[in-house]
C-alpha positions, -999 to +999 in steps of 0.1 A: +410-049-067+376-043-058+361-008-056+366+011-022+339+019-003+310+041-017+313+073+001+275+075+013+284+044+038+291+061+073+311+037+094+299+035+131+320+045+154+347+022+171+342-005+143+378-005+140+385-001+177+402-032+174+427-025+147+464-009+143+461+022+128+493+037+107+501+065+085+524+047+065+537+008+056+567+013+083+543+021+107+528-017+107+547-047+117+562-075+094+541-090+070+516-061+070+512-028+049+489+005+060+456+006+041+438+037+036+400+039+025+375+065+026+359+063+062+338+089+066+340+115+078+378+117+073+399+088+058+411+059+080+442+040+076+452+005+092+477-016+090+463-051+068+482-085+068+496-092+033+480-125+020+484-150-015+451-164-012+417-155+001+421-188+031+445-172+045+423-138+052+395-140+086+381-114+074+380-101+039+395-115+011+431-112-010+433-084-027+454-066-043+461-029-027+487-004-044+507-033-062+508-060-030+486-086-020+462-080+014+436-095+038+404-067+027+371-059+032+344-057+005+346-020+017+379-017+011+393-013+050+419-039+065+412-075+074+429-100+094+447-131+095+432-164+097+457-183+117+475-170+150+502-142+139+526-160+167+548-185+154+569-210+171+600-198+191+630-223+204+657-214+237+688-198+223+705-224+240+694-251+218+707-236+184+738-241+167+770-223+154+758-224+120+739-204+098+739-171+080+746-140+095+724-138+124+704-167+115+714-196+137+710-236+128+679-245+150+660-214+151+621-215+152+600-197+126+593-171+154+630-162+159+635-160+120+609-134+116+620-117+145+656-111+134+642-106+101+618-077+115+651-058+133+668-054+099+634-051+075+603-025+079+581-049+057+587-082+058+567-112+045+572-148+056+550-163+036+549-198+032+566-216-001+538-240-012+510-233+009+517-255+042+523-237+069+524-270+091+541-303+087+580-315+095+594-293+062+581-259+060+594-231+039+589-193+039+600-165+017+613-135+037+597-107+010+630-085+011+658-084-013+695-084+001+730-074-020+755-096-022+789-086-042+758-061-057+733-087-068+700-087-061+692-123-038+661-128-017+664-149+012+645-184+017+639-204+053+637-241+054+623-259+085+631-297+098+601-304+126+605-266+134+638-258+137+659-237+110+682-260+089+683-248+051+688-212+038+684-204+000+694-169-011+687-168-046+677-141-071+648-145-094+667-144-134+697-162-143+710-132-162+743-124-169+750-161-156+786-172-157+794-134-147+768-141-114+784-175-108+819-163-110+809-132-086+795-155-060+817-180-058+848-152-055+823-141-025+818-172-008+857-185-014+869-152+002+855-166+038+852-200+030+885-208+013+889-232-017+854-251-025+851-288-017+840-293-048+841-272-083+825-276-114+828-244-136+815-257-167+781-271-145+784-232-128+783-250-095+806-252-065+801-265-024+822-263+004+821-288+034+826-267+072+818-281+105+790-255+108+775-258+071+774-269+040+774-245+010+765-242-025+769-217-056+753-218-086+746-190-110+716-178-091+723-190-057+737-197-022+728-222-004+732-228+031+722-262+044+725-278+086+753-310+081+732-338+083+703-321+070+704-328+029+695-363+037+665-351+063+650-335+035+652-360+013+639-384+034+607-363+045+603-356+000+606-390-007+582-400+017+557-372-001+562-387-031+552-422-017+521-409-004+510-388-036+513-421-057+492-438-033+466-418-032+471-412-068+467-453-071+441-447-052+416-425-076+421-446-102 
């Protein structure tokens, strides 16, 4: 991380006029943390959205503040984001019976993050491999969830904008066959005998009218019916484009 600010800069007044101030992360909303630096002439805190790379700062840069990544200024106080905070929403009335927990089949990235931000004081929702546009996009929630006591974070999988692929998964296979056997006692205890089961593999699915589950070791997926085949279709069609352009630089 870069230095803070030397203490002979004074910092005019209302500078900041502009930014959420906070006393501490909970005070900031999700995907944000509370930054403190040395305004003279008292220290100033703000609340700085958390970043993986400098493009996604307006102003500032990514840098790393007390462990965590975050839009900052070469003086050290809080940037902000590049793109529009607000993220897509869909009616209620157009989602589905499926999903996980509170997360319906069909949700927008908007509605995500907001049930996201009534259970979590910091959350993330960062996007997986940089594109935050496009028919598939992903985002990692940033929060870690127990289930049967392991440690899973959550992942949310978009078709055209609307929710249809959930990924709870935890970060080490360890203790595998133990994790696999503890999942899939969790997941058969509401979902009843698996479709399919293949202990030696460590991987099981059950078919439902609402979704379509798997278990492996380190895992629970939750997938839209119908979907598995979207996201196929948009992946291979990726892959068709990168070896053209590929072909292409040759």
């Amino acid at each position: 991380m870069r230095s803070l600010v030397a203490l002979a800069l004074l910092v005019p007044l209302g500078v900041h006029a502009a930014t959420r101030t906070c006393e501490s992360h909970g005070d900031c909303g999700g995907g944000e943390i509370c930054v403190t630096w040395p305004a003279l002439p008292t220290p100033y805190s703000a609340c700085a959205p958390l970043c993986d790379r400098d493009s996604e700062c307006a102003t500032g840069t990514c840098q790393l503040y007390e462990g965590l990544s975050a839009c900052l200024k070469d003086d050290g106080s809080a940037g902000t984001y590049r793109r529009a905070a607000q993220l897509a929403r869909t009616p209620p009335a157009s989602w589905m019976r499926g999903g996980w927990q509170d997360f319906h089949w069909g949700m927008g990235e908007g509605d995500v993050l907001a049930v996201l931000k009534k259970s979590f004081a910091r959350v993330s929702f960062d996007v997986v491999d940089g594109k935050s546009s496009g028919p598939v996009v992903g985002r990692r929630s940033g929060v870690t969830i127990s289930v049967a006591d392991l440690p899973l974070s959550p992942f949310f999988f978009f078709l055209n904008g609307r929710l249809a692929r959930i990924l709870l998964t935890q970060r080490d296979t360890a203790g595998g066959g133990r994790a696999f056997r503890t999942l899939l006692e969790t997941v058969s205890d509401k979902y009843g005998k698996p479709t399919k089961l293949a202990p030696e593999d460590e991987f099981a699915t059950w078919s439902t009218p609402d979704a379509i589950l798997s278990v492996t070791n380190r895992s629970i997926l939750y997938e839209r019916p119908g979907a598995a085949s979207e996201f196929d279709r948009y992946e291979e069609r990726e892959r068709t484009e990168k070896r053209k352009r590929d072909a292409g630089k040759l």
